[in-house]
C-alpha positions in Angstrom: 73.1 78.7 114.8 70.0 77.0 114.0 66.7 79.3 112.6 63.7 79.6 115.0 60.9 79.1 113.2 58.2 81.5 113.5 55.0 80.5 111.6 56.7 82.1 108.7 58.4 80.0 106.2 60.3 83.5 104.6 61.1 84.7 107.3 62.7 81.9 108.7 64.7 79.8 106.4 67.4 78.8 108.2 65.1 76.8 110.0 64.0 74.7 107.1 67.6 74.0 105.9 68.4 73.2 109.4 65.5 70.7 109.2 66.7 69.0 105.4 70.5 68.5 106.4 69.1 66.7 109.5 67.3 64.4 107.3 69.9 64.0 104.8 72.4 63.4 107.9 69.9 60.7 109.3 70.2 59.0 105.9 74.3 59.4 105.7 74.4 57.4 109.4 72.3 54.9 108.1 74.0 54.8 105.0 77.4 53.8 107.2 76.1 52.1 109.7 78.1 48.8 111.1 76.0 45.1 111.2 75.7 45.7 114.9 74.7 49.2 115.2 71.9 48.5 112.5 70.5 45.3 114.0 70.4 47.3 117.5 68.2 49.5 116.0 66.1 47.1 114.2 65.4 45.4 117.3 64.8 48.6 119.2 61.1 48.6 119.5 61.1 52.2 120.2 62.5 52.8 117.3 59.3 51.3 115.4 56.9 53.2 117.7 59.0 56.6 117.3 58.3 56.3 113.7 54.8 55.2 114.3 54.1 58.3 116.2 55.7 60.6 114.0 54.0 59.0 110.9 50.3 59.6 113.1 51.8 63.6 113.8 51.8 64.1 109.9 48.4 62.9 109.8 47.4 65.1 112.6 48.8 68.0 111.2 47.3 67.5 107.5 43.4 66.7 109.1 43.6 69.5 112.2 45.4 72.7 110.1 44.4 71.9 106.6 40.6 69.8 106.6 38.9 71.2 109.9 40.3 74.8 108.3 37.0 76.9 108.2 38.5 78.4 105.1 39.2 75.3 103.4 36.0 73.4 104.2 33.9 77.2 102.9 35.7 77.2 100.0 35.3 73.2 99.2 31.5 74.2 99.7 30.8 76.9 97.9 33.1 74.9 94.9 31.0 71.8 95.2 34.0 70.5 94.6 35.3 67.8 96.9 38.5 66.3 94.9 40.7 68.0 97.1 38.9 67.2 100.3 39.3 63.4 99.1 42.8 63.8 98.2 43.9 65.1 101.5 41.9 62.2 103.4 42.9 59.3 101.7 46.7 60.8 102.5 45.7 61.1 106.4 45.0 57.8 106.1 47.6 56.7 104.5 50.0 58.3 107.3 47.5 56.9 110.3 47.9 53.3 108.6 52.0 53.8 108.0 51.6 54.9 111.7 50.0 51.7 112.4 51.8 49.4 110.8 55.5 50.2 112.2 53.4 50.4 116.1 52.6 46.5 115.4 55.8 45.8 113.8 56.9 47.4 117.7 54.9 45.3 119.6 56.5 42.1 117.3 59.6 43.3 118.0 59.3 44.2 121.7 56.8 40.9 122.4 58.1 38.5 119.6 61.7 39.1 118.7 62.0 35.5 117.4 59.6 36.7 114.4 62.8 39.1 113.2 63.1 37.8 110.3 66.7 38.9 108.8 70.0 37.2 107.0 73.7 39.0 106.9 75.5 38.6 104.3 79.1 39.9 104.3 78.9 43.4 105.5 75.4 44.4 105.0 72.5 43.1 106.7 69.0 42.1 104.6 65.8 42.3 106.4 62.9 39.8 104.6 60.2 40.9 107.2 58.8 41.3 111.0 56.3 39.1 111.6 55.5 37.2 108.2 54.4 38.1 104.8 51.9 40.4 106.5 54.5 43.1 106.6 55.5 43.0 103.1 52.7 43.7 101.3 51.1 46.1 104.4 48.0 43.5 105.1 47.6 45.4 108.8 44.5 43.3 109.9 47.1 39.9 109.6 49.8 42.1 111.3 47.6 43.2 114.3 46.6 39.2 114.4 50.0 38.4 114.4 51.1 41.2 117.0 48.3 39.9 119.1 46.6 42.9 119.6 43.3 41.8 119.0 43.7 38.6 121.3 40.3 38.7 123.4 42.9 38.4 126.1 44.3 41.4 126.2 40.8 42.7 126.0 41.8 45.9 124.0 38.6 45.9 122.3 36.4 44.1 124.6 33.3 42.9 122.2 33.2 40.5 118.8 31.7 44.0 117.4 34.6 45.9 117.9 36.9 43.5 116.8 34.7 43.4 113.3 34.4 47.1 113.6 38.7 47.5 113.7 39.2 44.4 111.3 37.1 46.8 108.3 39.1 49.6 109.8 42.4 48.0 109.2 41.2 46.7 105.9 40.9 50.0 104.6 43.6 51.4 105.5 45.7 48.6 104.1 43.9 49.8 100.6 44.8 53.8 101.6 48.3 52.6 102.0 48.6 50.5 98.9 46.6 52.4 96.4 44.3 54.6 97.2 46.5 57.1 98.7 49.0 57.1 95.8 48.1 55.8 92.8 44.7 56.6 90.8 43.6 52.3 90.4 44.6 49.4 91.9 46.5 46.7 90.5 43.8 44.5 91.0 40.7 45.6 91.4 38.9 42.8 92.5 41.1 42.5 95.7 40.1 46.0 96.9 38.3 46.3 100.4 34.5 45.6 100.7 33.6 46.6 104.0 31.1 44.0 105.9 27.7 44.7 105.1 26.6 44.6 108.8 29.3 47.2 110.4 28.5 50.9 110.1 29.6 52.9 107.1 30.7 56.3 108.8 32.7 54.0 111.6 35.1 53.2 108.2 34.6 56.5 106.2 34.3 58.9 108.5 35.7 60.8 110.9 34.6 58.6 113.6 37.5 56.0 112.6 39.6 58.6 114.3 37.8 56.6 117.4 38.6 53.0 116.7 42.5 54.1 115.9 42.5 55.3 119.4 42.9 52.3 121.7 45.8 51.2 119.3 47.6 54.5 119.4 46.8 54.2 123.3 48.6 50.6 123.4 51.6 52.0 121.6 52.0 54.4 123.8 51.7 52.0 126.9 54.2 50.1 125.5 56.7 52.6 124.5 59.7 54.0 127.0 57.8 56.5 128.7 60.9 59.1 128.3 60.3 58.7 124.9 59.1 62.2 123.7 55.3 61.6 123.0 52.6 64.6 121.8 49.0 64.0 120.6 48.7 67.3 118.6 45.2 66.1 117.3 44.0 65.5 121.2 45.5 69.0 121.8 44.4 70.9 118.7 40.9 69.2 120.2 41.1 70.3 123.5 42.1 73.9 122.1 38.6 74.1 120.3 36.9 73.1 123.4 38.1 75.7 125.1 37.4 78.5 122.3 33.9 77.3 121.9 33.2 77.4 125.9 35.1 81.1 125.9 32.4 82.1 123.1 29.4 80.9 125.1 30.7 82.6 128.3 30.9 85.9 126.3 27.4 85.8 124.6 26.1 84.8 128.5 27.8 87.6 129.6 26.2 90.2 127.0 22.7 91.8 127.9 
């Protein structure tokens, strides 16, 4: 019988044994999985947007129960010491840009199957990319070009401002995913992201690129099967503080 988990990791480890043999038994399936059965999935673009969600869940979880901890953000405080504050970011980002990287490979897949690009040979099946060289070296701004989702067309950000705004956004999270998240330099430094002198810097660095991600989650999710299992536990965690914060000021109203 699979462990409930309780909040509790040692009281519950069942659970998270449970939860490593399903991982190893996800890698076994892949591991003999038929021509067919792996190009069905390939060209599933659910199975790109599932991943995509799941990748923007980790990110939730790390910036809504770890960063916006009160404890966490006292104690970085009253350390003056901000490395691990920085750390933890540049990893949220790294999982938000992952995120958005297999949505737009979806939206190839789903709107451009043609741009598959893949060869068999024998029994095994070798994919060289989904929609050019953009997706090999994780260049998301030539990816979202590419997936069309900044066509003025579909008018999913409506002004030239905007589209500035998410191309510096996407920049920089191409550098969170290549270096900055994971390695301490870049192989090239001179090829790291300079953000455009004339776009706001907190719109980038700040929280309030949590914003500009938005309407390309939001696409995803229009585009995905709606009986696809789908929760926004940062919109939620959100909507929980809302509600704490207006329970505090109805109780200090309500004292004399």
């Amino acid at each position: 019988m699979e462990g409930k988990y309780d909040g509790n990791v040692m009281h519950d480890v069942s659970f998270l044994k449970n939860g490593v043999r399903r991982s190893y038994r996800k890698m076994d399936e892949m591991q003999g999985i038929i021509v067919d059965e792996y190009l069905k999935t390939l060209k599933d673009p659910n199975t790109w947007f599932r991943m995509s969600f799941e990748q923007k869940f980790v990110a939730d979880k790390i910036l809504a129960d770890v960063i916006l901890n009160r404890g966490f953000i006292s104690n970085q405080k009253a350390k003056k010491d901000f490395t691990k504050f920085s750390g933890l970011w540049a990893n949220v980002l790294f999982h938000y840009g992952i995120g958005i990287e297999n949505g737009l490979k979806g939206v190839i897949v789903k709107n451009q199957p043609e741009l598959i690009n893949f060869v068999i040979v024998e029994n095994d099946v070798v994919l060289l990319d989904i929609g050019g060289k953009a997706s090999k070296n994780h260049d998301l701004y030539s990816l979202a070009n590419r997936a069309g989702i900044l066509d003025k067309n579909l008018n999913l950000f409506k002004y030239d401002s905007d589209r500035k705004l998410v191309k510096n956004v996407l920049q920089h999270l191409t550098d969170n995913i290549r270096w900055a998240a994971r390695y301490p330099v870049p192989n090239n430094p001179s090829k790291v992201f300079e953000m455009d002198d004339d776009v706001p810097h907190v719109c980038v660095y700040g929280f309030h690129i949590l914003d500009v991600m938005k309407p390309i989650y939001g696409y995803f999710r229009k585009l995905q099967d709606p009986n696809e299992e789908y929760e926004d536990y940062l919109e939620e965690y959100f909507k929980t503080m809302e509600k704490e914060v207006e329970n505090r000021i109805g109780k200090a109203m309500d004292e004399p």
